[in-house]
Structure formats: C-alpha cells, structure tokens
C-alpha positions, 0 to 999 in steps of 0.5 A, spaced: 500 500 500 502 507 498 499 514 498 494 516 492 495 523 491 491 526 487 492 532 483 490 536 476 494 542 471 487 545 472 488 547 479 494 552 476 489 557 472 486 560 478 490 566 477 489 573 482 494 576 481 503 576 482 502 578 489 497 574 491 500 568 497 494 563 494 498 562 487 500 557 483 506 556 484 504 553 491 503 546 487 509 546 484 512 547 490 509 541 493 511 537 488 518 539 487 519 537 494 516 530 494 520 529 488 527 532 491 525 527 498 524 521 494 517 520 495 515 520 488 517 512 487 512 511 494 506 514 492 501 513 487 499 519 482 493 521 479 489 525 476 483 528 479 477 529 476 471 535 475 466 535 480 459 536 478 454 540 480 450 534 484 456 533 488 456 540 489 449 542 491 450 537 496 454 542 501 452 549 497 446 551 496 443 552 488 443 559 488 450 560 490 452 555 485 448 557 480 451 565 481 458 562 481 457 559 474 453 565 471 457 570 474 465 566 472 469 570 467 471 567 461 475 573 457 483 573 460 482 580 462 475 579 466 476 579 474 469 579 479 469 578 487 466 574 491 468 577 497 474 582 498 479 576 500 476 571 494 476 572 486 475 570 480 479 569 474 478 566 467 480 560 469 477 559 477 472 555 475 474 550 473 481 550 477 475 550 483 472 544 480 477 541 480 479 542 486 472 539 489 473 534 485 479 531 487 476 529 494 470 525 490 476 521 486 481 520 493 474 518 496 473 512 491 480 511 491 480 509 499 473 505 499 475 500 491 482 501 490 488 497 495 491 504 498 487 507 503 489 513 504 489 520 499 491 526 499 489 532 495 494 536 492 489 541 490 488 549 490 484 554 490 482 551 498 476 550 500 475 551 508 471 558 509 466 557 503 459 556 507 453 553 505 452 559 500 458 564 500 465 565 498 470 566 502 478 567 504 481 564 498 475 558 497 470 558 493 467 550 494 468 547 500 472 541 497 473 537 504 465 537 504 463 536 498 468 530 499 464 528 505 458 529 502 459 524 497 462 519 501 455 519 505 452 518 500 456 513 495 458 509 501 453 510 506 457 511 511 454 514 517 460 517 521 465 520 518 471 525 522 473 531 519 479 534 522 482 540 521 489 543 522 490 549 518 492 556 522 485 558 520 478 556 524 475 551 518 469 556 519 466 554 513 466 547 513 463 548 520 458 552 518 455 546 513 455 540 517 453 543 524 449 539 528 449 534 522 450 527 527 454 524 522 460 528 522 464 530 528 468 536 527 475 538 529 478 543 528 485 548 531 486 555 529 490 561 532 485 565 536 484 571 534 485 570 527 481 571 521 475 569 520 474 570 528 469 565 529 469 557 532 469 560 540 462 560 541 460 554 537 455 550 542 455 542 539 456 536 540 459 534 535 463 540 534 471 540 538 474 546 536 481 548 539 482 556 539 490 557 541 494 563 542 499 567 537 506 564 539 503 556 540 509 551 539 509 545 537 508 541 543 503 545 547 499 543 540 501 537 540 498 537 548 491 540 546 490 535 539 491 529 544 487 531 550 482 534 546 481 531 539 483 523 540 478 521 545 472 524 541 474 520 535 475 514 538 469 514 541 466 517 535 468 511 531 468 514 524 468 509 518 473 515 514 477 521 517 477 527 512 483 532 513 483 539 512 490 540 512 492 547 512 501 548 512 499 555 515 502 554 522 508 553 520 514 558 523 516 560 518 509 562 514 507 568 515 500 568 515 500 567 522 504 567 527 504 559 530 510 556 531 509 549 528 514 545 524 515 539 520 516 535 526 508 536 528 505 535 521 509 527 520 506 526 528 499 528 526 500 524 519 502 518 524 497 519 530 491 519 525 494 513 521 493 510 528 486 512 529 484 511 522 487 503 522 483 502 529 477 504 526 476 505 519 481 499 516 486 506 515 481 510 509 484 518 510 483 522 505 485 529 506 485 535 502 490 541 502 488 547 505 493 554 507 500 554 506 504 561 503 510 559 505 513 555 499 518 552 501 515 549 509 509 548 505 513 543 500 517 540 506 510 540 511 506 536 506 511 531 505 513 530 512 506 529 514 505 524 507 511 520 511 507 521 518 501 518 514 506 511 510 
C-alpha cells in the first residue's frame, strides 16, 4: 500500500494576481519537494477529476452555485469578487472544480482501490466557503463536498473531519453543524481571521482556539487531550483532513510556531486512529500554506507521518 495523491494542471489557472500568497506556484512547490525527498517512487499519482454540480449542491446551496457559474469570467482580462479576500479569474472555475473534485476521486480511491489513504494536492482551498458564500481564498468547500459524497456513495454514517490549518475551518463548520454524522475538529490561532469557532455550542463540534506564539508541543498537548478521545469514541468509518501548512514558523500568515516535526506526528497519530477504526481510509485535502518552501517540506513530512 502507498499514498494516492491526487492532483490536476487545472488547479494552476486560478490566477489573482503576482502578489497574491494563494498562487500557483504553491503546487509546484509541493511537488518539487516530494520529488527532491524521494517520495515520488512511494506514492501513487493521479489525476483528479471535475466535480459536478450534484456533488456540489450537496454542501452549497443552488443559488450560490448557480451565481458562481453565471457570474465566472471567461475573457483573460475579466476579474469579479466574491468577497474582498476571494476572486475570480478566467480560469477559477474550473481550477475550483477541480479542486472539489479531487476529494470525490481520493474518496473512491480509499473505499475500491488497495491504498487507503489520499491526499489532495489541490488549490484554490476550500475551508471558509459556507453553505452559500465565498470566502478567504475558497470558493467550494472541497473537504465537504468530499464528505458529502462519501455519505452518500458509501453510506457511511460517521465520518471525522479534522482540521489543522492556522485558520478556524469556519466554513466547513458552518455546513455540517449539528449534522450527527460528522464530528468536527478543528485548531486555529485565536484571534485570527475569520474570528469565529469560540462560541460554537455542539456536540459534535471540538474546536481548539490557541494563542499567537503556540509551539509545537503545547499543540501537540491540546490535539491529544482534546481531539483523540472524541474520535475514538466517535468511531468514524473515514477521517477527512483539512490540512492547512499555515502554522508553520516560518509562514507568515500567522504567527504559530509549528514545524515539520508536528505535521509527520499528526500524519502518524491519525494513521493510528484511522487503522483502529476505519481499516486506515484518510483522505485529506490541502488547505493554507504561503510559505513555499515549509509548505513543500510540511506536506511531505506529514505524507511520511501518514506511510
């Protein structure tokens, strides 16, 4: 068994602008680094594929999909907001769909194919993007449309979505929000944009606010304390990944203090998890990472975490 990774050239028409963080050359940085580790003779590589507009009014609403086509430009030198952090170009369509759809085929993948675990290469992200708006970078919340399907292809009826990204999974919570069949788990520097997940009152919601300045042990304490018992008692028959790279030290989004350490521990701790109760599936699909060269190095530690 290996690692699927899913990607598509798609992902790469979703341009903003030359000083943009959320660019292009985030993937290339990623597959340069697995390259330059050795990784890429340890992992399976494949192409993603579109997500359709049934897999996406799963998680969003109709109107919101629908503007989003109607509204997407399609001359090179058009451009529209969807709010003042998300925009889109000529190509975002179809890099968003790509995105979405990424997590569609790693979900596939981990249920009919000898590889249980997959992990998305993909942009633009998708964590912020609510039931019915954009925002922060993202434009469909890929890691729902994921789960979504899966609950509905697999019949699958609990599956945990953890999210490590710097930033609170605003979106992703916002859709699956009292939802029995997802429990959520997200850490995030508190405060940080969006400002939200403090108050959220729920069940199967376990957020972890930290502070600026949080190192890698203290996070590593509050994950193990916090997180690993609600999913064992949960029992998820899949465990999904939002995996944000953008606590890292040396990234600049944020002002966290983790390092690749952290991410392989993380890696390795939900292997454990997943092989205690769902036969090792994971899916995990990228969210932040800015800074190229810790982003490149992250993913590939929390891929070996993952091995």
């Amino acid at each position: 068994m290996s690692i699927t990774v899913f990607s598509h050239q798609y992902c790469s028409l979703h341009r903003v602008s030359e000083v943009h963080p959320e660019e292009p050359a985030r993937i290339a940085a990623i597959n340069d680094q697995i390259i330059r580790s050795g990784m890429e003779f340890a992992l399976t590589q494949k192409d993603a594929k579109s997500a359709t507009r049934e897999d996406l009014l799963r998680v969003h609403a109709a109107n919101y999909v629908d503007d989003v086509f109607e509204r997407a430009p399609t001359e090179p030198d058009q451009h529209i907001w969807l709010d003042p952090d998300t925009m889109m170009t000529a190509g975002t369509l179809r890099a968003a769909l790509y995105a979405a759809g990424s997590g569609i085929c790693a979900v596939d993948e981990v249920f009919t194919a000898e590889n249980r675990r997959a992990f998305c290469s993909v942009r633009p992200p998708g964590h912020h993007a609510t039931w019915d708006a954009a925002m922060g970078f993202c434009i469909f919340n890929n890691i729902a449309v994921a789960t979504a399907y899966a609950m509905h292809a697999y019949g699958i009826e609990r599956v945990a979505i953890v999210d490590f990204d710097v930033h609170h999974g605003n979106g992703t919570e916002d859709i699956f929000l009292n939802d029995e069949r997802v429990l959520f788990c997200s850490s995030f520097q508190h405060p940080l944009y969006p400002n939200s997940g403090t108050e959220t009152i729920s069940h199967e919601v376990i957020n972890i606010p930290l502070p600026a300045g949080c190192d890698g042990p203290t996070w590593q304490a509050a994950v193990r304390e916090r997180w690993f018992p609600a999913i064992d008692a949960f029992e998820p028959q899949l465990i999904m990944v939002s995996a944000g790279f953008d606590g890292h030290l040396e990234d600049d989004m944020a002002q966290f203090k983790l390092t690749e350490t952290d991410y392989h521990w993380i890696g390795r701790e939900l292997k454990e998890l997943a092989e205690r109760h769902c036969e090792g599936r994971i899916v995990a699909t990228l969210e932040g990472g800015y800074d190229h060269s810790s982003l490149g190095r992250s993913v590939v530690a929390f891929l070996k975490g993952m091995q």
